[in-house]
C-alpha positions in Angstrom: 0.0 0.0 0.0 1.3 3.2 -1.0 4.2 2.1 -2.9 4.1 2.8 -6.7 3.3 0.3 -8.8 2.5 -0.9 -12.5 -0.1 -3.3 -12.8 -0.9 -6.2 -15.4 -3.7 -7.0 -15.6 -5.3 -10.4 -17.3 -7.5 -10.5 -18.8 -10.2 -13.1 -18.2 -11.9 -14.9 -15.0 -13.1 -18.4 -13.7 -15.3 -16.7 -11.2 -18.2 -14.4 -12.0 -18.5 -11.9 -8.5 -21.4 -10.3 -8.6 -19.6 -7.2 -7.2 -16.5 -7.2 -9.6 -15.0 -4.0 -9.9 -13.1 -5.1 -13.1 -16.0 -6.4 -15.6 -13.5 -5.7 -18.3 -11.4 -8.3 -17.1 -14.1 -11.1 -16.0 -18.0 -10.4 -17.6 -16.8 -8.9 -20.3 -13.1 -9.7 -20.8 -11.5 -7.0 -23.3 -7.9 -6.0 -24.3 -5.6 -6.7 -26.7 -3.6 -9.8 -26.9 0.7 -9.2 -25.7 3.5 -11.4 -25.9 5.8 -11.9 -22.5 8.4 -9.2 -24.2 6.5 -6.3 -24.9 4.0 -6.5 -21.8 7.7 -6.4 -20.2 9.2 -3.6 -22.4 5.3 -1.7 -21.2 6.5 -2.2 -17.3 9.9 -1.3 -18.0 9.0 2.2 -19.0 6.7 3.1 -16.2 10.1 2.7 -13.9 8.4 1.3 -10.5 10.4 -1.7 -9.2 7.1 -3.1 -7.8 4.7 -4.8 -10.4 1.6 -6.3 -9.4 0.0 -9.2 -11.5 -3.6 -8.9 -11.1 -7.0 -9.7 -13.1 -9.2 -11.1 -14.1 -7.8 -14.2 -12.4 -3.9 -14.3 -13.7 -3.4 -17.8 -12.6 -5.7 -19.4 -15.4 -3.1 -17.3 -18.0 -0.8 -19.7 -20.2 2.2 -17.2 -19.9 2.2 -16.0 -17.0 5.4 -19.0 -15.6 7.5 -16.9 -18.6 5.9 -13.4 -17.4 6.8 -14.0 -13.8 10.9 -15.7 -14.9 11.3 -12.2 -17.2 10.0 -9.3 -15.2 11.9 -11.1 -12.2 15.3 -11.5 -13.8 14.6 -7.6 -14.4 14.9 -6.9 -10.9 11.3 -6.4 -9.9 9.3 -7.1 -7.0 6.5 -9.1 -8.1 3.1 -9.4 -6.4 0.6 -12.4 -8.2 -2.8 -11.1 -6.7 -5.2 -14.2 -7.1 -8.3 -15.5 -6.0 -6.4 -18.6 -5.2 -8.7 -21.5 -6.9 -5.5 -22.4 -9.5 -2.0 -22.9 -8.8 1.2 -22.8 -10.9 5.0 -22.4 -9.5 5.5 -19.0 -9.8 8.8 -16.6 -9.3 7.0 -14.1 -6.8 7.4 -11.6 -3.8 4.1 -12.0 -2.1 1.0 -14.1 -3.0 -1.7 -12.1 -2.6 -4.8 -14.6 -2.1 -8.3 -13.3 -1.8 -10.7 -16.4 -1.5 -14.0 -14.9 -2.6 -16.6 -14.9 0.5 -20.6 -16.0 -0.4 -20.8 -12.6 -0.9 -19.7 -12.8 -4.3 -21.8 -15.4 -5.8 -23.9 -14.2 -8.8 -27.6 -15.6 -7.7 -29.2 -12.6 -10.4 -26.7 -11.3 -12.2 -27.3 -12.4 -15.8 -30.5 -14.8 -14.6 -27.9 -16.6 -12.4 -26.2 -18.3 -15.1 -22.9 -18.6 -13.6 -24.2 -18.9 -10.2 -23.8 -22.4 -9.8 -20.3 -22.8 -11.5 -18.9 -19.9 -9.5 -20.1 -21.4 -6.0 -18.2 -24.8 -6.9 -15.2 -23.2 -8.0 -14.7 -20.0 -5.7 -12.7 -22.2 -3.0 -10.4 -24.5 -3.3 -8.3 -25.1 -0.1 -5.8 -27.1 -1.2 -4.9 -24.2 -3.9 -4.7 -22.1 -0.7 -2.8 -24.0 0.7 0.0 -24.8 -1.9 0.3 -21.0 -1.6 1.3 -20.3 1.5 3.7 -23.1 1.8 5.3 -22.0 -0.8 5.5 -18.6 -1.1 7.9 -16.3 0.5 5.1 -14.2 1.4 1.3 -14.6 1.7 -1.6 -12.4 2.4 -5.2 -13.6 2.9 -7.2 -10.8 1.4 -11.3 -10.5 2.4 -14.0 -8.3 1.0 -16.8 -8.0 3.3 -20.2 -6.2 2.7 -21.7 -6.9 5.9 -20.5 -8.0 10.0 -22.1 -11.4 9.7 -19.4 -11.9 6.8 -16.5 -12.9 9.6 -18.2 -15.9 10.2 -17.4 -17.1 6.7 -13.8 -15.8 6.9 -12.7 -17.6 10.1 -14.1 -21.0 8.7 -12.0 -20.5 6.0 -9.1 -19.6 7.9 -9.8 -22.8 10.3 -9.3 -25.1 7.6 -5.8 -23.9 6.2 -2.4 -23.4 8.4 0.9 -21.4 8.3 -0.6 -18.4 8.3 -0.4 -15.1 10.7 -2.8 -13.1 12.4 -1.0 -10.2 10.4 -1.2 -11.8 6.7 -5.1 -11.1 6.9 -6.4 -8.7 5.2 -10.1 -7.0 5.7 -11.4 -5.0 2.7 -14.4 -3.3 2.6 -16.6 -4.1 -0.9 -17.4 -1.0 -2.4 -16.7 1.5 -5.7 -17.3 4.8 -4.5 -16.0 6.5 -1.1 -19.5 7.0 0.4 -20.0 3.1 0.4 -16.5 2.2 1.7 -16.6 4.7 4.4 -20.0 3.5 5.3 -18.2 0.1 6.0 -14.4 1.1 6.6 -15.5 1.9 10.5 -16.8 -1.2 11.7 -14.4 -3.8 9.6 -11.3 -1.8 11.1 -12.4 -2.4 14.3 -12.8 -6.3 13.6 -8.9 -5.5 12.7 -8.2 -4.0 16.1 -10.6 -7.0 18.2 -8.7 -9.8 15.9 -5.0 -8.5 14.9 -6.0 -8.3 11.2 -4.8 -5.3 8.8 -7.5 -3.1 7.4 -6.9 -3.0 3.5 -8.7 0.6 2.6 -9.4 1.1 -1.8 -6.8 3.6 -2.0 -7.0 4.2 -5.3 -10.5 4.6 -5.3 -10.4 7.2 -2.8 -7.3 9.2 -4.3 -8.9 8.9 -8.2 -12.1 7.4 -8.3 -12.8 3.8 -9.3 -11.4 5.2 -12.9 -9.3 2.9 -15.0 -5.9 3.0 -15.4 -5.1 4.5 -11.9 
């Protein structure tokens, strides 16, 4: 947080949240197609030793072994941000898992078409596993919309180990600052009860949930 950063993002999802803030990447995948060298050559001239590998869901991307091997033999501190449901051996920094919650099952969205195949597939535990042990860093990212949304979270975190109080991460679901703010008071107090990190939007409060930012 607060360090800058270039972001990849992939295109393309497994899951189907019904809260996405990325449709672009996951509904409604767009963007054009890039070999490993010139998404490299792109990162290279934004100058930020950090690069985050985001989505869409990254993990389900062909190249992303050979992404991860080049923009690491660059020098670059790489964050994989994942939802955690596929593993691959990956030259990384810090695995940032976010197992999606109930909360972002699609029961409407689009008649509930994917509803059924994104409940199956949003968990996978042994995926969850395979990351943290073999990471060198791990953060368990959560976006809750609601209190009763800890319940979910600490059965999750029952049923993996090797993890700290401090590598959970409590995010509050939103796209605007009136909705996060609405939610940012009670969730960092769960932080302060349980020894969890609050994980605030910052970019949507510094530009907007605005593309490219």
């Amino acid at each position: 947080m607060g360090v800058p950063s270039t972001f990849v993002r992939a295109s393309g999802c497994n899951l189907r949240c019904v809260w996405c803030d990325t449709p672009y990447a996951s509904w409604d995948p767009e963007g054009p197609e890039m070999r490993v060298e010139e998404i490299a050559t792109k990162v290279a001239a934004f100058g930020a030793k950090h690069v985050v590998i985001t989505g869409g869901e990254p993990l389900i991307m062909s190249d992303i072994q050979s992404l991860c091997d080049v923009l690491k033999s660059a020098g670059h501190h790489i964050t994989v941000e994942t939802a955690a449901t596929v593993y691959q051996d990956l030259k990384l920094d810090l695995a940032s898992l976010s197992p999606k919650l109930a909360n972002s099952t699609p029961h409407e969205r689009e008649g509930g078409r994917f509803a059924v195949a994104h409940e199956r597939n949003r968990l996978n535990f042994d995926t969850i596993q395979r990351f943290i042990d073999s990471s060198p860093s791990v953060q368990l990212k959560f976006v809750l919309s609601q209190p009763g949304d800890m319940d979910e979270i600490e059965s999750i975190l029952s049923q993996v180990r090797g993890w700290q109080r401090d590598d959970v991460l409590l995010m509050p679901e939103g796209t605007d600052s009136k909705t996060l703010d609405s939610r940012a008071g009670w969730i960092a107090e769960t932080c302060t009860k349980n020894g969890y990190r609050f994980c605030p939007r910052l970019h949507v409060a510094l530009y907007g949930n605005t593309r490219g930012t």
